[in-house]
VOPAGU-2260 file (C-alpha; in pm, 1 decimal, decimal comma):
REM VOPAGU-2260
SITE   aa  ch    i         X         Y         Z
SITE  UNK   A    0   -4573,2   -4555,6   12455,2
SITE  UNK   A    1   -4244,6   -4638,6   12627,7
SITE  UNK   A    2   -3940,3   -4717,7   12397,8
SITE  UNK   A    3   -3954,2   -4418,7   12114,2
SITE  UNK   A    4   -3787,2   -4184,2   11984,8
SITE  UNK   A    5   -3907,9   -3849,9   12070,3
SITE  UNK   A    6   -3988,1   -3782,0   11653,7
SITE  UNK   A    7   -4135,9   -4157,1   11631,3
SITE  UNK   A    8   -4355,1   -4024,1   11966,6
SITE  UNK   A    9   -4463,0   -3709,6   11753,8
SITE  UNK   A   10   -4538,3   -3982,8   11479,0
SITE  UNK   A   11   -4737,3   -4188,3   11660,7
SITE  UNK   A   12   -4926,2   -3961,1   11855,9
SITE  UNK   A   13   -4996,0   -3779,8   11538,0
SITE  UNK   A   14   -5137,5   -4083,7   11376,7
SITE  UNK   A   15   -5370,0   -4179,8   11705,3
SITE  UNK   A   16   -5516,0   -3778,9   11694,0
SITE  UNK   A   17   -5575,8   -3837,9   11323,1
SITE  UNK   A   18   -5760,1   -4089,0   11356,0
SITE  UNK   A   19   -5980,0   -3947,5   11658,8
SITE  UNK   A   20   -6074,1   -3623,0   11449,7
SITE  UNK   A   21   -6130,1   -3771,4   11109,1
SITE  UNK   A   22   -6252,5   -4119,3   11221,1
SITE  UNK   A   23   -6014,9   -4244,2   10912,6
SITE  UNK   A   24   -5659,4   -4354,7   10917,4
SITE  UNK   A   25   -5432,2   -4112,3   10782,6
SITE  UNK   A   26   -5175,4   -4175,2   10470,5
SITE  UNK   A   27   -4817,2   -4140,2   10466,5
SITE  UNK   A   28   -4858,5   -3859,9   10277,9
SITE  UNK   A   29   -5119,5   -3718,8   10544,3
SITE  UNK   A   30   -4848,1   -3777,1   10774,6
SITE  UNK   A   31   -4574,2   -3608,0   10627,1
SITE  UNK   A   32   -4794,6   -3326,9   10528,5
SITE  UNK   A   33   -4889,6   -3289,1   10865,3
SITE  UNK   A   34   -4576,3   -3278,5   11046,9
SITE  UNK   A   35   -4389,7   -3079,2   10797,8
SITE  UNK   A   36   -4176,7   -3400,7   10728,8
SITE  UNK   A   37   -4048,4   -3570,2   10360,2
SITE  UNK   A   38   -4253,7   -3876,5   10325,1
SITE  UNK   A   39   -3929,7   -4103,1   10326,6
SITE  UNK   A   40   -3882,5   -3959,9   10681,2
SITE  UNK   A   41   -4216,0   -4090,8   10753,0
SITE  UNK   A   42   -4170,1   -4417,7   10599,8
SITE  UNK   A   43   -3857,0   -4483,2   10817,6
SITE  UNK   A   44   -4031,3   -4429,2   11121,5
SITE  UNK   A   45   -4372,2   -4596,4   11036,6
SITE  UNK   A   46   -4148,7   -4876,8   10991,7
SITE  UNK   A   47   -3930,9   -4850,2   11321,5
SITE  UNK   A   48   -4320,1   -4815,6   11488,3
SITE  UNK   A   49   -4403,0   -5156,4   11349,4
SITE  UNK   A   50   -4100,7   -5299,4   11417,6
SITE  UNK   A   51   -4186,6   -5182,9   11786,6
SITE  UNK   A   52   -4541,7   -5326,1   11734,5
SITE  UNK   A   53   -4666,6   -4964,4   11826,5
SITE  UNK   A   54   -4853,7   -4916,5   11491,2
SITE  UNK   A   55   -4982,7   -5220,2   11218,6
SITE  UNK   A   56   -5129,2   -5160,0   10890,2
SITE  UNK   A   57   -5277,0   -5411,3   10662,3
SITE  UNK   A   58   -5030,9   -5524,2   10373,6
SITE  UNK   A   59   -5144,0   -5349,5   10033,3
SITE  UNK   A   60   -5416,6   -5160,8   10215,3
SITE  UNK   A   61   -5477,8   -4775,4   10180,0
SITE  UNK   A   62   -5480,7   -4597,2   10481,8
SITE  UNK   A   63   -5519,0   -4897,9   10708,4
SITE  UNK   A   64   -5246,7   -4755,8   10949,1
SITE  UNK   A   65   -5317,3   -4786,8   11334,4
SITE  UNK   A   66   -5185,0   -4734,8   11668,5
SITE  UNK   A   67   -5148,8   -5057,6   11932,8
SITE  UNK   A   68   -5271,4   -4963,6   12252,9
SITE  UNK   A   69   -5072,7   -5168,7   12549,0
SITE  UNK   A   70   -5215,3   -4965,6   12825,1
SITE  UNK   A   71   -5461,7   -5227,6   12946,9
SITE  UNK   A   72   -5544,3   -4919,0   13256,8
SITE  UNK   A   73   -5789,3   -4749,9   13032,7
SITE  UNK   A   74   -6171,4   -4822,7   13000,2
SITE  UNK   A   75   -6298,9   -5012,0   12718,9
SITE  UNK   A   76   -6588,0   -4880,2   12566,4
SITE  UNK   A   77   -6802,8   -5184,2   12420,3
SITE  UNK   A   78   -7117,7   -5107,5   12193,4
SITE  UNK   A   79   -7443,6   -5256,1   12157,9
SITE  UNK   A   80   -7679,7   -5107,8   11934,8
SITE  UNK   A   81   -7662,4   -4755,5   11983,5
SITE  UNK   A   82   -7592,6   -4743,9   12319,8
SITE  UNK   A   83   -7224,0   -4721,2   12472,8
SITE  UNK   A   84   -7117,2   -4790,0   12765,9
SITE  UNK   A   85   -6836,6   -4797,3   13008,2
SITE  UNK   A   86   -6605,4   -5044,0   13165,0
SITE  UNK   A   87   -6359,4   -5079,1   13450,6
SITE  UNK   A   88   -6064,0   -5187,4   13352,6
SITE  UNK   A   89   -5988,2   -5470,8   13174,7
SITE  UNK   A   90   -5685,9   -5743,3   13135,3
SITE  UNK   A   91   -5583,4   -5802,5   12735,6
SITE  UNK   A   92   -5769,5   -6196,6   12773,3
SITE  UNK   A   93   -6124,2   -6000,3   12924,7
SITE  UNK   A   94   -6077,4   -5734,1   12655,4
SITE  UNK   A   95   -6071,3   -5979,1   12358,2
SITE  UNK   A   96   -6346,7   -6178,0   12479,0
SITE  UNK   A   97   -6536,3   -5862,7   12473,2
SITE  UNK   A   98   -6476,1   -5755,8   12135,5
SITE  UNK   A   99   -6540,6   -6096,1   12003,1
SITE  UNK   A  100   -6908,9   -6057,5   12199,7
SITE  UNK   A  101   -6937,3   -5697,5   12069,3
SITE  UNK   A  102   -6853,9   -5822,9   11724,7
SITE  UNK   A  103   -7140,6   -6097,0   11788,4
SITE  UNK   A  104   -7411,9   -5921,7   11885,3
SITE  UNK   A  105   -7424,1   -6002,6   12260,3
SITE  UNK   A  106   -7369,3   -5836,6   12542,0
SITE  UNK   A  107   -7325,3   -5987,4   12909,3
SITE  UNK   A  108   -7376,9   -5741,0   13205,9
């Protein structure tokens, strides 16, 4: 992500791996924990992040932290059923309208 700090990179990449090897959003707490940071410190830069529109969290929700992907170069993987499968790439318009089939229940090849 283009535009951060080099700690607010360590942030958000640290969030995005978090969430690939627990399959859960981590906490500020998590955060802080995990970088060796005071949890104020964290606050100030989850809030820079959103301010950037890197990360988004619902209001009032635990753990509902998130990274924004922008790169629209990498694959989308789409699911249906149990089987995944694998895109080319795909412009942010395509990429919705996939989700929202996803999300449906159908699938166009």
């Amino acid at each position: 992500m283009e535009g951060l700090s080099p700690r607010q990179q360590t942030v958000y990449d640290y969030i995005g791996n978090y969430f690939a090897e627990n399959g859960f959003c981590p906490s500020l707490a998590d955060i802080a924990q995990g970088l060796g940071l005071h949890e104020n410190t964290i606050v100030s830069h989850v809030t820079a992040l959103k301010k950037k529109g890197a990360v988004k969290s619902e209001y009032r929700v635990a753990r509902s932290l998130r990274v924004v992907k922008q790169e629209t170069e990498k694959p989308v993987t789409v699911c249906n059923s149990n089987e995944t499968e694998r895109t080319a790439p795909v412009e942010k318009k395509e990429r919705r309208a996939l989700i929202k089939m996803e999300m449906s229940g159908r699938m166009l090849r």
